[in-house]
Every structure is written in structure tokens, then in C-alpha cells.
C-alpha positions in Angstrom: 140.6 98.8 83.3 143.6 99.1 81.5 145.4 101.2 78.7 145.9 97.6 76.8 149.2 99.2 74.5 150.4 101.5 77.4 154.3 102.3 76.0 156.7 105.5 76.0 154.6 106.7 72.9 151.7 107.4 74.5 152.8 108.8 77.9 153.0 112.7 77.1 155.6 114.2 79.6 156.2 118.0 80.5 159.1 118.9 82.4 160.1 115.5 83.7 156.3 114.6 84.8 153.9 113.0 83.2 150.8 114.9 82.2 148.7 112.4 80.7 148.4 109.4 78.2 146.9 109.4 75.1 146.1 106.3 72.3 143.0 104.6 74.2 141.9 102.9 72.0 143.1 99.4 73.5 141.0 100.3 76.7 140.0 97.0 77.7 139.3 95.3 81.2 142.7 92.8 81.4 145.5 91.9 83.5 147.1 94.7 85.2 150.9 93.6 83.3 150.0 95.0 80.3 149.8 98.7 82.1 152.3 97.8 85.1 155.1 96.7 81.8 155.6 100.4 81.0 157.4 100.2 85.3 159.8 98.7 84.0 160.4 100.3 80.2 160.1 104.0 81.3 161.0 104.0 84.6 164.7 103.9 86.3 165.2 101.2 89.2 165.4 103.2 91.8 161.7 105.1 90.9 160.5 101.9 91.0 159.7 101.5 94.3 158.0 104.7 95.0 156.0 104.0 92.1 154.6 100.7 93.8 154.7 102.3 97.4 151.7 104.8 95.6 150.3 101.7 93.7 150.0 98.8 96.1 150.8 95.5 96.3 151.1 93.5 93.2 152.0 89.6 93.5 155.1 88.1 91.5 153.0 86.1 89.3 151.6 89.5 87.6 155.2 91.1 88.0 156.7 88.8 86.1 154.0 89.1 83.4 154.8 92.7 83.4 158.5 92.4 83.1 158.0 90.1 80.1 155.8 92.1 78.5 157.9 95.1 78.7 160.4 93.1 77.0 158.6 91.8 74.4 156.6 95.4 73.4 160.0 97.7 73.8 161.3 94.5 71.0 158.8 94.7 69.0 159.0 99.1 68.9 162.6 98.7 68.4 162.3 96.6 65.5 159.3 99.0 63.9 161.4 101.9 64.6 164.6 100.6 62.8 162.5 99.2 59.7 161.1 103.2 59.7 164.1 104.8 60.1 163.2 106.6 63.5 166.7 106.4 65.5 165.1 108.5 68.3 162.5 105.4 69.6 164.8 103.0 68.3 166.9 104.1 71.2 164.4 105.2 73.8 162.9 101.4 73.1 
């Protein structure tokens, strides 16, 4: 299964941990980038390689999927956030 629209808006964080996601309304059964894209859009470079030490293997083909999702989504928020006037995602994205 997976979140389908996973980004930094629906991750709900307390204390530097996360504590759940919200927004599941995209819940579909679907390739595993559109979840693992948030690795590399929320998370700094060094986390990432505890994050897939607890995950498990993923091959490239999927990483790379990921990684151009995350650029593509965290684009596509930036954009909506400038048009809105919201400087606080436009920055975070």
C-alpha cells in the first residue's frame, strides 16, 4: 500500500520525530517511489541510510523513481506555495 501524495504536508512531527501522517486519501496499492520520494525531500543525507538500513533493500530502478518524484512533487509545492503566498512551504519545498 502506499500513501500515493506522501509530502512534508502531511507528515505531522513532534519534537523532531514523526508521530504520524495524515491526508490518506491517495491510499492506493502502487510503486513504493511515490512513498520512498519523501527520503529524499524530508530527510538529510546522512539519515538516509539508517532510514533504509530499517526499511530494506530497494533496487535502483525504484530509487531513481523516487528521487525523481521527489523532485517533481517538491516543484510542483513550490510553485503552489509562491502563487499562494505561503513563504514558509515555499522554502521548506
Amino acid at each position: 500500500m502506499c500513501h500515493g501524495d506522501l509530502h512534508f504536508r502531511h507528515v505531522l512531527v513532534e519534537e523532531d520525530r514523526v508521530t504520524g501522517l495524515i491526508d490518506w486519501i491517495d491510499l492506493c496499492r502502487g510503486d513504493p517511489a511515490l512513498d520512498l520520494q519523501l527520503v529524499w525531500s524530508a530527510l538529510p543525507p546522512e539519515a538516509r541510510g539508517a532510514f533504509f538500513a530499517e526499511y530494506g533493500e530497494v533496487d535502483d530502478a525504484t530509487l531513481l523513481r523516487a528521487r525523481a518524484l521527489a523532485l517533481f512533487l517538491n516543484l510542483a509545492l513550490m510553485e503552489y506555495a509562491h502563487h499562494e503566498g505561503l513563504a514558509s512551504i515555499e522554502r521548506e519545498a
